[in-house]
Each structure stands twice: as structure tokens, then as C-alpha cells.
C-alpha positions in Angstrom: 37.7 -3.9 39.8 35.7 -0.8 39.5 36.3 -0.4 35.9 35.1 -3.9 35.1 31.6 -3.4 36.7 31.4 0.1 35.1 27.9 1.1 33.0 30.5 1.7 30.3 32.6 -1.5 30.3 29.8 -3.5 30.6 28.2 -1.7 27.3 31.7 -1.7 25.5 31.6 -5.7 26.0 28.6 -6.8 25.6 27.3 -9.0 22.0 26.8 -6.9 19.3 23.1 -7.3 18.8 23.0 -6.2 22.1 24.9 -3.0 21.5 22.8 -2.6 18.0 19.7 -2.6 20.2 21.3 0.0 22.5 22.4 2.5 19.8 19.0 2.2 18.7 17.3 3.1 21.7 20.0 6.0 22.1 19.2 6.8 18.8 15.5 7.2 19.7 15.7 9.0 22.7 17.7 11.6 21.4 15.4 12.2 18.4 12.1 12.2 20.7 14.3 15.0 22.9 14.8 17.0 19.8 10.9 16.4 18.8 10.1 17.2 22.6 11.6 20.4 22.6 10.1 21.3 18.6 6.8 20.6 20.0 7.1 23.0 22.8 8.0 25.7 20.6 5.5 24.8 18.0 2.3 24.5 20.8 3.7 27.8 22.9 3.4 30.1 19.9 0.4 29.0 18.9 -1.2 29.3 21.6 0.1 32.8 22.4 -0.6 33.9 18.5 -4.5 32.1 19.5 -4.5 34.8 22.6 -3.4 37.6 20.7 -5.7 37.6 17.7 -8.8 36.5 19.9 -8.5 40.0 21.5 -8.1 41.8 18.0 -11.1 40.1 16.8 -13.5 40.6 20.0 -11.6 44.1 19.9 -14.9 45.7 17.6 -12.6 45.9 14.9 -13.9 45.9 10.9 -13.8 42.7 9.6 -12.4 44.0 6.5 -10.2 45.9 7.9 -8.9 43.3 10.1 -8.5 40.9 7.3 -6.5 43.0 5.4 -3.8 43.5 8.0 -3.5 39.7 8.8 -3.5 39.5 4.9 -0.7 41.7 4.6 1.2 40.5 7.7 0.4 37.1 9.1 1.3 35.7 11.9 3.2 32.0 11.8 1.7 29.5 14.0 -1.7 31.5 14.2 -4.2 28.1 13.2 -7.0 31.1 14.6 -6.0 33.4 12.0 -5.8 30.9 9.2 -9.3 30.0 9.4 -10.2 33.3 9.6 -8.6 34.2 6.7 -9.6 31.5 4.9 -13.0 32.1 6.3 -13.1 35.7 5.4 -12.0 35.5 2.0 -14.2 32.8 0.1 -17.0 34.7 1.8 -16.3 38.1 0.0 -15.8 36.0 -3.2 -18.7 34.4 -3.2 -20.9 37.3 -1.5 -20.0 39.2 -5.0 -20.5 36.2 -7.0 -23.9 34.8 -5.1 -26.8 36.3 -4.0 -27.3 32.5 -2.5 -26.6 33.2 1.3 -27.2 29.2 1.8 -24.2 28.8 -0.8 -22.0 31.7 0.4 -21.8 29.9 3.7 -21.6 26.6 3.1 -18.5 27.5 0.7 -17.4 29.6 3.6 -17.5 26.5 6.1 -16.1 24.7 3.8 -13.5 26.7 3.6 -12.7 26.8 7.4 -12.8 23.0 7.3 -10.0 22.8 4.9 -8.2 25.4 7.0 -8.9 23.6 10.1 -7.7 19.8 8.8 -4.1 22.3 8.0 -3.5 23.4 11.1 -4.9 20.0 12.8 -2.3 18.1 10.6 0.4 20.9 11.7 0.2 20.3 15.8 0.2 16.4 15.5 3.2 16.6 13.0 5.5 14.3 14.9 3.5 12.8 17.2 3.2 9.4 16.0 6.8 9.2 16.2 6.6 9.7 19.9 3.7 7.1 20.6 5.8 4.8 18.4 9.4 5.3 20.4 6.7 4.8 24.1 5.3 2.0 22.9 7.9 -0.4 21.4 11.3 0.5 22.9 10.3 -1.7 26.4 9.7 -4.1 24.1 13.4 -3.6 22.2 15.1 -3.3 25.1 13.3 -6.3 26.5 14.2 -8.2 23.5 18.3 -6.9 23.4 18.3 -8.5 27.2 16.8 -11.5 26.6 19.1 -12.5 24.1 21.9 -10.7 26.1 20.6 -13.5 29.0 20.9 -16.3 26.6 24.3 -15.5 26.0 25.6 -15.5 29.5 23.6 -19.0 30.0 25.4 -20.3 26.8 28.5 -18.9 28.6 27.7 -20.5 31.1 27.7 -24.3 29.8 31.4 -23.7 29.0 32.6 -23.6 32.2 32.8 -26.2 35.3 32.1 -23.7 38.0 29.2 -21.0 37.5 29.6 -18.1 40.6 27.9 -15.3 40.5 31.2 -13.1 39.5 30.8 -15.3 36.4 26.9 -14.4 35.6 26.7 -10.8 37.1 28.6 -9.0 34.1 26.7 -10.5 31.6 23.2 -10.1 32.4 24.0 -6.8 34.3 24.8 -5.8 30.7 21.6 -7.4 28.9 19.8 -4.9 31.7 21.2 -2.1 30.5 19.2 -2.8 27.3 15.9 -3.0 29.5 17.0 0.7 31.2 17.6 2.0 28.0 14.7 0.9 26.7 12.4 2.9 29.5 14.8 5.7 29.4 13.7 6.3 26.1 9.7 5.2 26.3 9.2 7.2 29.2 9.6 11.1 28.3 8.0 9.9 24.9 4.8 8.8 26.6 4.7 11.9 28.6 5.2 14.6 25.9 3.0 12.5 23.8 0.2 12.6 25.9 0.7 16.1 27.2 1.3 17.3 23.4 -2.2 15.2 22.8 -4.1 17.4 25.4 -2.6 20.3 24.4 -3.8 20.0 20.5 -7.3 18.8 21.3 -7.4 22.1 23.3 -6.4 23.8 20.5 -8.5 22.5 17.9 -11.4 22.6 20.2 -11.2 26.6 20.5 -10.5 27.2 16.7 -13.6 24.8 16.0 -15.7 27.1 18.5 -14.0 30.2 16.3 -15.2 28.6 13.4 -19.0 28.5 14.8 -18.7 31.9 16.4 -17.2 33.2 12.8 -20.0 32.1 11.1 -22.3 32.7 12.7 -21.4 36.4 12.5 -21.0 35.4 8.4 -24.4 34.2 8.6 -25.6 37.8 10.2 -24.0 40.0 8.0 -24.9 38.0 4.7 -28.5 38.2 5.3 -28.6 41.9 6.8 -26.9 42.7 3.2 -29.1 40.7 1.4 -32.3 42.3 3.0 -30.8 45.9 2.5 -29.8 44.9 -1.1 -33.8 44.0 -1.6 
């Protein structure tokens, strides 16, 4: 009797849209697993590569000097250190090019910017996926036992005698759909609003970079225009 009530007889013999909306939920909650634990990896190291240039850069270290070694060996997941290289080096070319310390900057911000959009576009890779898998698979899993339900009721008009040993097995296996479907919205919704928090947090320290950077551009642009005059 056991082995008819199980999770796993139930899923074996239920309808087949029914087991096409469970794969499909399986499906999803193992890729938003795999995404979850990308993500973690991806937001850790950048924010430890974030930690680790901030303190070479507020180190009183040459700007040039510092640019070069970054240059010559970058670090991956470092959004901080691809602004400032972006930052650092359409500033020298156009501080040789332009005596324009108005143009040299706003080419310089604009740089940043482009950098900036990269590395915003990098940490919410994947992330729509997640909202996407928490916000429609209550509804799929809603749908695969609703029409689970309507089978058993269907059953149901065949036979003189409904009991409850006759309904039980069938809409205890359109509920499975239902479980499934939370089983997979719920860690998405989490990581997706953790992983949210964790970007804007990011973005909002390399976009106060970015103003700090320039504004030490700005300095050193018109303390070398001054001396060159």
C-alpha cells in the first residue's frame, strides 16, 4: 500500500501534461541552482577584487604607475579597475592630443560610462532568468494541477462509487505539480533579490569611484595646464 501512495508512484502515473509540467519545473530549478551558485562566485570575487584595488589606489601610489601594472596584469572580475583603466587611458590620449581640459574630461567620463554599462551588464547577466523561473513556475505548477484535478473529476464520472481512496491518488499527484512549482520559485526569488542588492551595491561604489576618479582627472589636468602656461 505504501508504494502506491509514494511521491514517486504517484509522479510515474500521473497524465502526461502533468509530468511535462513537472520535468519542466525540474528542469528550471536545477538551472536556477547552477545560476545561483555562478552568481555567487561571480559577486564574491568582485567584490573582493573591488577591496583590493581600492586600497592600491588610496595607497598614494602614481597613477601611471599604477595603470601600468593593472595594464600589464589585470584582474578578472575587477568592474573598479576596468573603469579605471578605461578612465586613465582616454585621459592620457587626449591630455597629449587636447589642451581642452573641458574635452579631455568629458571624453574621460565618457569613457567610464561605457566601462561602467560593461560591468553593469556583467553582474545582472542571468538574472532575468531567475525573476522569470520566481514569477511564473506557481503559475505552471498551478496550471499542471488544475488540469491534473480535471482529470481525476473526469475519472470520476466513470465510476458508480466515488471514495476518497478513489480521488486521493489523483489530485495528491496534480499537487505535486503545485510543490514543484514553489520548490523551484522560491530559491529563485531569493537569490534574485539578494543578487539585486548585491549589484546595486556594487554599481553604486564604482559610480562614486568614477566621481572620486575624476575629480582627481579634473585636478591634475588643470595643475598641468597652468604649469604648461
Amino acid at each position: 500500500m505504501e508504494t502506491e501512495v509514494s511521491v514517486w508512484y504517484l509522479i510515474a502515473n500521473a497524465g502526461v501534461l502533468v509530468q511535462l509540467v513537472m520535468l519542466l519545473l525540474l528542469a528550471a530549478s536545477v538551472m536556477s541552482w547552477a545560476l545561483i551558485f555562478q552568481r555567487l562566485q561571480v559577486f564574491r570575487r568582485a567584490k573582493q577584487a573591488q577591496l583590493a584595488f581600492e586600497e592600491r589606489f588610496w595607497s598614494g601610489m602614481d597613477l601611471g604607475k599604477l595603470y601600468q601594472e593593472v595594464s600589464e596584469n589585470p584582474t578578472p572580475f575587477s568592474g573598479m579597475e576596468s573603469m579605471f583603466r578605461a578612465g586613465f587611458r582616454e585621459f592620457s590620449r587626449l591630455h597629449q592630443q587636447s589642451r581642452d581640459a573641458d574635452a579631455v574630461m568629458e571624453g574621460t567620463q565618457r569613457a567610464m560610462r561605457v566601462a561602467f554599462s560593461r560591468e553593469q551588464e556583467r553582474l545582472e547577466q542571468h538574472l532575468p532568468f531567475l525573476a522569470t523561473v520566481g514569477s511564473t513556475s506557481p503559475y505552471v505548477g498551478l496550471f499542471g494541477t488544475v488540469w491534473g484535478i480535471m482529470n481525476s473529476f473526469r475519472g470520476l464520472a466513470q465510476v458508480q462509487q466515488a471514495t476518497l481512496a478513489t480521488v486521493a491518488p489523483g489530485i495528491s499527484e496534480a499537487l505535486i505539480a503545485t510543490a514543484m512549482g514553489l520548490f523551484a520559485a522560491i530559491p529563485a526569488v531569493v537569490a534574485y533579490n539578494r543578487f539585486a542588492a548585491m549589484s546595486d551595491a556594487l554599481l553604486k561604489n564604482y559610480e562614486t569611484f568614477a566621481e572620486e576618479f575624476s575629480s582627481i582627472l579634473h585636478r591634475r589636468v588643470h595643475h598641468n595646464d597652468r604649469q604648461a602656461a
